[in-house]
C-alpha positions as CSV (number, residue, x, y, z in Angstrom):
1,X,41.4,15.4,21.9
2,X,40.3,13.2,18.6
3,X,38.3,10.2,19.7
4,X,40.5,8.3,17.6
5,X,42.0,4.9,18.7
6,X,44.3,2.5,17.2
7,X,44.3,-1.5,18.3
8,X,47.3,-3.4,18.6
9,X,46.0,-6.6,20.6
10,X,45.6,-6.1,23.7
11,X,47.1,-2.3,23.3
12,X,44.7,0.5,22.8
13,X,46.0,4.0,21.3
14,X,44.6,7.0,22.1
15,X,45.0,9.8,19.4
16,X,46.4,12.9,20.9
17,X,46.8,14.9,17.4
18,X,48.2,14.1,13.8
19,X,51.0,11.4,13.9
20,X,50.9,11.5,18.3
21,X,49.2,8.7,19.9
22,X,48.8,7.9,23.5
23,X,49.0,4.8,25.4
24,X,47.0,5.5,28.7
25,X,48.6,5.6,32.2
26,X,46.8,2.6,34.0
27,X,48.2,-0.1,36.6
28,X,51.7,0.0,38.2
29,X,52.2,2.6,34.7
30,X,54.3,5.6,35.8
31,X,53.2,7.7,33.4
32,X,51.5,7.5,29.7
33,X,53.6,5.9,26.5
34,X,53.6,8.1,23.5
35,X,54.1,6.4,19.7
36,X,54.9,9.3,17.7
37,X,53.9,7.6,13.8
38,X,51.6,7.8,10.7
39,X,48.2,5.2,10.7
40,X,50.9,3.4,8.2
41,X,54.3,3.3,10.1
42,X,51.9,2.2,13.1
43,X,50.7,-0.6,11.2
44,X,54.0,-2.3,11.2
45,X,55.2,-1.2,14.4
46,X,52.1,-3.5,16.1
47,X,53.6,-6.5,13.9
48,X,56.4,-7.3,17.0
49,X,56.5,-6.3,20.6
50,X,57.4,-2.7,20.5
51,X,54.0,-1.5,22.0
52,X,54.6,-3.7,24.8
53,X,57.9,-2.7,25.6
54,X,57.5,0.9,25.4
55,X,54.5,0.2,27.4
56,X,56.9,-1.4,29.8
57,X,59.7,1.6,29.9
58,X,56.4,3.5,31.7
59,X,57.3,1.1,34.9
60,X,61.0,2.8,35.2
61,X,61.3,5.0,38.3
62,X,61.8,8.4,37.7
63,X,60.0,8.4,34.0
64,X,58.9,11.4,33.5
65,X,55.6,13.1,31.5
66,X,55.6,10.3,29.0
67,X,58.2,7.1,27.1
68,X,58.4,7.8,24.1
69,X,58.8,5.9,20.8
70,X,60.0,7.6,17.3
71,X,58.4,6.9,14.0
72,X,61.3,4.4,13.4
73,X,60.3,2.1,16.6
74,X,61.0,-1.2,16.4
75,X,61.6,-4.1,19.1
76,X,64.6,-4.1,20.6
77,X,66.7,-5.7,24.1
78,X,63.8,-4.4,26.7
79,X,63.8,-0.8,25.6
80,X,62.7,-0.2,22.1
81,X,64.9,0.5,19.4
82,X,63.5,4.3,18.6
83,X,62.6,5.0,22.3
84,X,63.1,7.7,24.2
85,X,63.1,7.7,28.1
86,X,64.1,10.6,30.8
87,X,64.4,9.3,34.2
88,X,65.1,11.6,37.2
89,X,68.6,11.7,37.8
90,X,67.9,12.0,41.7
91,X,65.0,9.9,42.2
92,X,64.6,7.8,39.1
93,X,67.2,5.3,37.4
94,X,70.0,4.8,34.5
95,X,69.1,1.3,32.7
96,X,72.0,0.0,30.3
97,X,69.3,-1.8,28.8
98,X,67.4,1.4,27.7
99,X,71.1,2.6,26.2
100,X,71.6,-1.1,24.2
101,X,74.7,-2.9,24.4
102,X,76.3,-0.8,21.1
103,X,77.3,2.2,23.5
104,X,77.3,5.5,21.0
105,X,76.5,3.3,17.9
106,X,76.0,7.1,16.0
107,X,76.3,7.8,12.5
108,X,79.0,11.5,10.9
109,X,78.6,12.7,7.9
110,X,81.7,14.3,5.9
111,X,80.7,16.4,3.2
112,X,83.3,17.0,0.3
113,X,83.3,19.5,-2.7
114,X,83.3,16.7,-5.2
115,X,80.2,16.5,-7.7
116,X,79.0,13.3,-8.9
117,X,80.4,13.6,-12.3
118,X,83.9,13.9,-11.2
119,X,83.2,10.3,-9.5
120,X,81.5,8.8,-12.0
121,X,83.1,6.2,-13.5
122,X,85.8,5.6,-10.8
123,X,82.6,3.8,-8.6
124,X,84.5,0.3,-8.5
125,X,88.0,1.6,-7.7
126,X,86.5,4.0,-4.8
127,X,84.8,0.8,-3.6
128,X,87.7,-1.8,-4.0
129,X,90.0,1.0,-2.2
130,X,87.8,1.7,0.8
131,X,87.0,-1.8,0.9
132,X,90.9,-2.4,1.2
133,X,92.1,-0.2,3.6
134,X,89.0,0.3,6.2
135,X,88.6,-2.9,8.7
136,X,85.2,-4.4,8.7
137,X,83.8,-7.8,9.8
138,X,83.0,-9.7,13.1
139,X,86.3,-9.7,15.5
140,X,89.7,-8.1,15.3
141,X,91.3,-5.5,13.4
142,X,91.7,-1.8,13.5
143,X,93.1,1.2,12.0
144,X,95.5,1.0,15.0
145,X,96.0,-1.7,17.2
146,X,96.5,-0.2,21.1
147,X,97.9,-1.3,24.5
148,X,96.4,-1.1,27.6
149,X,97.6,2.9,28.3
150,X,96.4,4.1,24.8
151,X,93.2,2.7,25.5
152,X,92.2,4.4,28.7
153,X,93.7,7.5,27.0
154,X,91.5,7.2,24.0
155,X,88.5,6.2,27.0
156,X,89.1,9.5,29.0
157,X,89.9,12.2,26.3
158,X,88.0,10.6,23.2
159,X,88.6,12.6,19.9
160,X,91.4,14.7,21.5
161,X,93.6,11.7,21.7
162,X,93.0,11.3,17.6
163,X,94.2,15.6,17.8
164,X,96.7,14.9,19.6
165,X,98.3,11.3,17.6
166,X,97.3,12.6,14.0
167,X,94.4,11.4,13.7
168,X,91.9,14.8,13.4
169,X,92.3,17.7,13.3
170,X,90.7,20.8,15.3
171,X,87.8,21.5,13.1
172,X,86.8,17.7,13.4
173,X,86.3,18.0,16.8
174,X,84.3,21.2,16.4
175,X,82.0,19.4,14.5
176,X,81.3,16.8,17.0
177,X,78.5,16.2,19.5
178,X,80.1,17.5,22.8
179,X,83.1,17.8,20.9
180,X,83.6,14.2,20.7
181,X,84.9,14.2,24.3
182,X,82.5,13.5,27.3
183,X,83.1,14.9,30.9
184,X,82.4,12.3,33.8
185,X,84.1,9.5,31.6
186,X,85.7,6.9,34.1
187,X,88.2,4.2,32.2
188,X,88.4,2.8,35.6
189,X,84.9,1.7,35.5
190,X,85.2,-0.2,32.3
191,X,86.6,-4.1,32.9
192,X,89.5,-5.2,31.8
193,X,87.8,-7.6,29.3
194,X,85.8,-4.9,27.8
195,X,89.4,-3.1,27.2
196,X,90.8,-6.5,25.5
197,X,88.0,-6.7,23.2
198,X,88.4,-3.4,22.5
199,X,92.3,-2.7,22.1
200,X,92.3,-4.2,18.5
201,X,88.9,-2.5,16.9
202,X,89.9,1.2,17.6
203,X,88.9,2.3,13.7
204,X,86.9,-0.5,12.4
205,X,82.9,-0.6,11.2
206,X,82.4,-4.1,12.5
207,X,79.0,-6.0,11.2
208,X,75.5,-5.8,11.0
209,X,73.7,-2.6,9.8
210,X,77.3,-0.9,10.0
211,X,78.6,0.8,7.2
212,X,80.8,3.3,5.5
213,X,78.6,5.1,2.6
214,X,79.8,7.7,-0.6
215,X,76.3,9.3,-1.4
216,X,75.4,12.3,-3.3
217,X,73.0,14.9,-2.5
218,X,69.8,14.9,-4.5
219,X,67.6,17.4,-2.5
220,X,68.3,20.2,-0.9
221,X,65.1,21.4,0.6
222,X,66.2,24.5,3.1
223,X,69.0,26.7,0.7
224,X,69.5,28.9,4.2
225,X,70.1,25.9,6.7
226,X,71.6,23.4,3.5
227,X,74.6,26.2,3.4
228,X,75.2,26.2,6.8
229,X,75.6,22.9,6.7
230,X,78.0,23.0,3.7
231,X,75.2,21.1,1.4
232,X,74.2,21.5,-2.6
233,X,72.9,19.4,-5.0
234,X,74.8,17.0,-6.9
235,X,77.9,17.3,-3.9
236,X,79.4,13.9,-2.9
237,X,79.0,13.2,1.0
238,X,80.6,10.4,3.0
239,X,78.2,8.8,6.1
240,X,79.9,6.2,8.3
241,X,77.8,3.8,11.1
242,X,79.4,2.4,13.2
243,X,79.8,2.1,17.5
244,X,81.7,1.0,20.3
245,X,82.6,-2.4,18.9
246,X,83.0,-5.3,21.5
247,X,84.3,-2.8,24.2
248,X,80.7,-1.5,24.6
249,X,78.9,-4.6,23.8
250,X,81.0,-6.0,27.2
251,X,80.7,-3.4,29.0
252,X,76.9,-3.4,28.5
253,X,77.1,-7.1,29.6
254,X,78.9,-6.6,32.4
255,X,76.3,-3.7,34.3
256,X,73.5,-5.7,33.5
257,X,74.8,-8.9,35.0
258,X,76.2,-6.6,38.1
259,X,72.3,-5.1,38.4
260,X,71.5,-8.3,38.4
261,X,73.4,-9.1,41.7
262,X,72.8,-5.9,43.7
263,X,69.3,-4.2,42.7
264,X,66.9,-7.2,42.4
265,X,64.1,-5.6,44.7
266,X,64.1,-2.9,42.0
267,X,64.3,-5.4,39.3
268,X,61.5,-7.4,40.7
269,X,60.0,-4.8,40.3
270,X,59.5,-4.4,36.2
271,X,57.7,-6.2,34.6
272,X,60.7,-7.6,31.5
273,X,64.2,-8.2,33.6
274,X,65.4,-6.8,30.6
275,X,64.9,-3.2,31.5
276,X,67.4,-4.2,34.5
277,X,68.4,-0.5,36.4
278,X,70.6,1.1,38.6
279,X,68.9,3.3,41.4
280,X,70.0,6.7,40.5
281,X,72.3,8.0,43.3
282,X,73.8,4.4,44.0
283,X,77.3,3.5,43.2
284,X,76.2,1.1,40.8
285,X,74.7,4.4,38.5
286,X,77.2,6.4,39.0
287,X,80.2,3.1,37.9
288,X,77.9,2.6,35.3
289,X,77.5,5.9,33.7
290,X,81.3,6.1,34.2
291,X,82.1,3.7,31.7
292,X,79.1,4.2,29.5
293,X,80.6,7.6,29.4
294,X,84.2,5.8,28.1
295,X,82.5,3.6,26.1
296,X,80.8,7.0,23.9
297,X,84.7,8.3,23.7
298,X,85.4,5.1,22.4
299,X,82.9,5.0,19.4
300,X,83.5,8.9,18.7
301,X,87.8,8.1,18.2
302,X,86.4,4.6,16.3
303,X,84.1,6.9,14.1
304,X,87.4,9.6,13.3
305,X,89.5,7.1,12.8
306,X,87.6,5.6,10.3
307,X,86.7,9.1,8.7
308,X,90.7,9.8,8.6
309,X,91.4,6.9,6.5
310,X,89.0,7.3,4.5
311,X,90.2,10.7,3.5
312,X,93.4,9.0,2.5
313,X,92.1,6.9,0.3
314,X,90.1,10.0,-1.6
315,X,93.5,11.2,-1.9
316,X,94.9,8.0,-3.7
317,X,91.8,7.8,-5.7
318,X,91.4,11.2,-6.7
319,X,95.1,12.6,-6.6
320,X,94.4,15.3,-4.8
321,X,95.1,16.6,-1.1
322,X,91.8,15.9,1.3
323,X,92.7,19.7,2.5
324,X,91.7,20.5,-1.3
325,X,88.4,18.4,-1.9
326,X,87.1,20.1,1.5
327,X,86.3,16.8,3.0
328,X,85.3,18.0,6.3
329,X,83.3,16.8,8.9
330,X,79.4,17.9,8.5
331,X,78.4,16.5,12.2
332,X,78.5,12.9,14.4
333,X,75.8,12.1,16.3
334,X,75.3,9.4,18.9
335,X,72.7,7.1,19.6
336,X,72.1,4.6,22.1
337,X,73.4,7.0,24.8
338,X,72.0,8.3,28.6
339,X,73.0,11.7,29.8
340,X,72.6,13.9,32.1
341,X,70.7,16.7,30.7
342,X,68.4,19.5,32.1
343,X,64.8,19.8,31.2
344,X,62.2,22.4,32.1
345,X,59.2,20.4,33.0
346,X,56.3,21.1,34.4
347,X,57.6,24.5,35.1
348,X,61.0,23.7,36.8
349,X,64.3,22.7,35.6
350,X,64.8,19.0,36.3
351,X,67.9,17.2,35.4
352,X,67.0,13.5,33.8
353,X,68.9,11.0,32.6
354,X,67.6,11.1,29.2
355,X,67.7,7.6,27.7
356,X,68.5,7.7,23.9
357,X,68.6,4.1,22.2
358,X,68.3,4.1,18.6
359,X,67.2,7.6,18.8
360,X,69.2,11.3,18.0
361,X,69.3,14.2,19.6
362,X,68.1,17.0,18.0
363,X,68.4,20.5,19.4
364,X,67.1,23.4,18.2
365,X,68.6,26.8,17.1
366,X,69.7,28.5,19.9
367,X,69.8,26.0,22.2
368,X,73.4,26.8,24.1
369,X,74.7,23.1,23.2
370,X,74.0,22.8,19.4
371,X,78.0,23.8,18.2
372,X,78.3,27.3,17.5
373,X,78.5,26.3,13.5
374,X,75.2,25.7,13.8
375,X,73.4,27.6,16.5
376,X,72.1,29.6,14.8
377,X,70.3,27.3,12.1
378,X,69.8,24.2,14.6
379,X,72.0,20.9,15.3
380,X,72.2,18.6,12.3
381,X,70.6,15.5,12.5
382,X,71.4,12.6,10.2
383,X,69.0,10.0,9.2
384,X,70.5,7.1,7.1
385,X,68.1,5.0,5.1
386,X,68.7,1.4,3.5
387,X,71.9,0.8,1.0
388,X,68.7,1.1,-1.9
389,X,67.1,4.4,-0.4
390,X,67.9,7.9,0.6
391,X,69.2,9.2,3.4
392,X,68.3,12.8,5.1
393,X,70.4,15.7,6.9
394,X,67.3,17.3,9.0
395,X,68.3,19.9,11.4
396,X,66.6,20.2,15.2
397,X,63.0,21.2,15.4
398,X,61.6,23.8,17.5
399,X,59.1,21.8,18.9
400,X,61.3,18.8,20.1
401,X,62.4,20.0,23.4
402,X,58.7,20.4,24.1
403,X,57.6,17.2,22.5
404,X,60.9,14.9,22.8
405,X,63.1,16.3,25.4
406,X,64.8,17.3,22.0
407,X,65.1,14.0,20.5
408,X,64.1,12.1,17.0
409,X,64.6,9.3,14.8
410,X,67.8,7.7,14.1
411,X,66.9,6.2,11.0
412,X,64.8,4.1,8.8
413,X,64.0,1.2,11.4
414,X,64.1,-2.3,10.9
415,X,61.0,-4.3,9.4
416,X,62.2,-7.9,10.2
417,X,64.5,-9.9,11.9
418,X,68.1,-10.5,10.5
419,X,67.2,-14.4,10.1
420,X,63.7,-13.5,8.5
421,X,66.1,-11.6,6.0
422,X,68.3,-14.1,5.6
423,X,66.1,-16.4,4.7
424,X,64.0,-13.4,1.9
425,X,67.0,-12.5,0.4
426,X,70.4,-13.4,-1.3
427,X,73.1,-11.5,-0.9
428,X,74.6,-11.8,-4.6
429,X,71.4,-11.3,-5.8
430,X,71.3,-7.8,-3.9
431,X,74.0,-6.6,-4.9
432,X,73.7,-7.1,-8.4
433,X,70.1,-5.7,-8.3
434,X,71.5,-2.5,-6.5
435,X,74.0,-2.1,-9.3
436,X,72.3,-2.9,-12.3
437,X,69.2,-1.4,-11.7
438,X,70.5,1.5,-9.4
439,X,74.3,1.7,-9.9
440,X,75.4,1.5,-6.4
441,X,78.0,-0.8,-5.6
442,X,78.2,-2.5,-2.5
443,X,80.8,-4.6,-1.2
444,X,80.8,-6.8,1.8
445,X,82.7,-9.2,4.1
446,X,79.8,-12.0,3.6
447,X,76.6,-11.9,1.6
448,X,74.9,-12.7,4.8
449,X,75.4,-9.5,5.5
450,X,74.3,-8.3,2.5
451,X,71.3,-9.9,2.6
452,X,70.4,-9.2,6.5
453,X,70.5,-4.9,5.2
454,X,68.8,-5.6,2.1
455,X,66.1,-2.4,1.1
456,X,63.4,-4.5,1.5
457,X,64.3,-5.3,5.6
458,X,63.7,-1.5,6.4
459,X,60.5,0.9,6.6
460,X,60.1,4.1,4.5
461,X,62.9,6.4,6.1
462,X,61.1,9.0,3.8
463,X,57.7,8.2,5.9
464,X,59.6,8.4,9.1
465,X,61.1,11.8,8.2
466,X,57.6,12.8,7.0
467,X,56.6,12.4,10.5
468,X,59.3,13.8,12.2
469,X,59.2,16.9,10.1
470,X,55.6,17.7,10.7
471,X,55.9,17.4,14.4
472,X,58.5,19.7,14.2
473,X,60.8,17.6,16.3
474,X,63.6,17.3,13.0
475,X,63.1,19.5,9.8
476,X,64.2,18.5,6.6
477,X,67.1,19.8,5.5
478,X,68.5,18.0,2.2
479,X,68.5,13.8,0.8
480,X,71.0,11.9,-0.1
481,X,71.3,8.8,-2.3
482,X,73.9,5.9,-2.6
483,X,76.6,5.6,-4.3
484,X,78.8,2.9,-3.2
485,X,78.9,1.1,0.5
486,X,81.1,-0.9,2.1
487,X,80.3,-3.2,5.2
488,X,81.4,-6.1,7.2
């Protein structure tokens, strides 16, 4: 081991290897806390309280061999944003904190055969048109508005209600993590309010760092894995960002506020009541990961609904069928997620609930879950950057099962607050400054907005993939770059 440390206050990191550091197991710690980051990505992640609450995570029952945090860590509600927990399943806990309230906020990519010469040109109209005709912004409005009993379908069978009502079709689903459809999902276990909030949202990006992004492909750096995927240079790609709306944000709420009432001796426990957890084998857990479970379906039919329509407007815009510009899902991804997974560790296969917040899966080739599409190359993994950077497609490492319980970065990771950006940046002034000087066009429901996801708010994504591709834990695959974004 490297006698190398890193100070963060009153934090001390321990160098394991290159880009690993170690916070040691000492006190009521469980185990150690792992940062997995470059000397620079670590210098901005000690600028809030991320070290302290992944520090924290190590008090969780049931953490086991290490919490980690990705190279895009930043402080979030308890659990870091970019963290990574797996708690025993039998004797550990399920924490909706360590999920975050946007249940199966995830990012899809749909790739097209469209270059970026056939859209040239036609930037504004593309924009104007998606702006039009997909629902953004705080509150209401959806692609469909839904009663009560097309809502607890959409909660049980996710993505094979959108099959089955027009929305998708077969291949979309797939191309979908767990085909966009999880088992154990209980509408039952979601409250009634979370169901109202959520009745009138069902295809709709919301606000904040949401978004619905044309890009083109600039890089392709793996030609074998880049055709698997359906990827080449100069091809137009659509990424949408988006989550479970106020239905999850509720339903978040609501578990946290019922921990609150009937698991305070474990919650007395931890040292930030933020991190507020269900025993795991209570009927608290099991309601909880019920719902959260609905709540995922949720954000996967929100996520092809949006995708659908979009491929309508292509159609307007373009004149052509969607069928005939191949504009076919690539892969969704969740974050902010817990499941039930099995891990060899130590030796023996344990199953953990694996906590994912702000963080993606990322299996490797082979691995018996990775959709057959891909097993062979590895699952894709999709890493959006700011509206003035790249994006990458990287594919599972083969080192992240060992290193991650198969997990990595979600995306480029926030460098300051929303207010801080607020107050930095001008919205109008953003936009014209991504257009003039880089011709994307953005268009937004506010310029609070705009300003709140200006480039200068985020780290390096390309630092962040750096790290995540030397660790092995996701490889690159190809880059993408904006062309036009739309968000609430």
């Amino acid at each position: 081991m490297s006698n190398t440390t890193f100070e963060a206050g009153d934090i001390t990191l321990e160098q394991v290897r290159e880009f690993v550091w170690e916070i040691p197991q000492e006190g009521d710690m469980r185990a150690p806390a792992r940062v997995l980051a470059s000397e620079a990505l670590l210098e901005e992640i000690r600028e809030d309280k991320t070290l302290e609450q992944i520090t924290n995570t190590t008090h969780l029952p049931g953490i086991t061999n290490y919490a980690i945090c990705m190279p895009d860590g930043h402080q979030g509600y308890g659990f870091p944003v970019g963290g990574v927990g797996a708690l025993d399943a039998e004797n550990g806990c399920i924490s909706p904190g360590a999920v975050g309230y946007d249940i199966n906020c995830g990012v899809r990519m749909m790739r097209t055969n469209l270059t970026y010469d056939e859209l040239q040109g036609r930037e504004e109209e593309l924009v104007d048109s998606l702006f039009a005709n997909i629902p953004s912004g705080l509150g209401g409005g959806g692609v469909v508005e839904a009663g009560v009993d097309t809502v607890e379908e959409i909660l049980e069978r996710g993505v094979d209600w959108a099959l089955e009502n027009g929305h998708a079709v077969e291949d979309d689903l797939l191309h979908c993590e767990d085909e966009g459809m999880r088992e154990g999902a209980d509408p039952g276990k979601v409250s009634q309010k979370a169901k109202d909030r959520g009745k009138n949202q069902i295809g709709s990006l919301g606000s904040g760092n949401h978004f619905l992004e044309v890009q083109r492909v600039t890089d392709v750096f793996d030609d074998e894995v880049g055709e698997a995927y359906g990827l080449e240079t100069d091809q137009i790609v659509v990424l949408i960002h988006c989550g479970s709306r106020g239905l999850g944000h509720q339903t978040c709420n609501d578990y946290l506020r019922k921990i609150e009432q009937q698991h305070q001796g474990l919650l007395n426990q931890l040292p930030d009541k933020e991190l507020a957890a269900a025993p795991a084998g209570s009927q608290l857990a099991e309601d909880y990961y019920g719902a959260m479970n609905a709540a995922i379906n949720f954000a996967w039919v929100n996520r092809q609904l949006i995708m659908h329509r979009t491929r309508r407007v292509f159609e307007r815009v373009f004149d052509r069928s969607w069928e005939a510009m191949d504009m076919h899902l690539l892969y969704d991804v969740a974050h902010n997620i817990a499941k039930k997974e099995t891990h060899t560790v130590g030796g023996d296969e344990r199953e953990l609930y694996v906590h994912r917040k702000g963080a993606t899966r990322a299996f490797p080739a082979g691995h018996p879950e990775v959709p057959a599409a891909y097993r062979d190359v590895g699952q894709p993994v999709i890493i959006p950057g700011s509206m003035g950077a790249g994006s990458y497609v990287l594919r599972g490492g083969e080192h992240s099962m060992d290193l991650t319980f198969g997990s990595t970065a979600h995306g480029a990771g926030r460098l300051m607050s929303r207010t801080q950006a607020k107050n930095e940046f001008w919205g109008g002034d953003v936009q014209d400054e991504l257009e003039d000087q880089q011709q994307i066009y953005v268009k937004a429901q506010s310029g609070a907005t705009v300003a709140e996801e200006a480039p200068g708010v985020y780290k390096d994504v390309d630092e962040v993939v750096r790290v995540s591709d030397a660790l092995g834990i996701g490889d690159k695959v190809a880059r993408t770059f904006p062309v036009c974004n739309i968000k609430g």
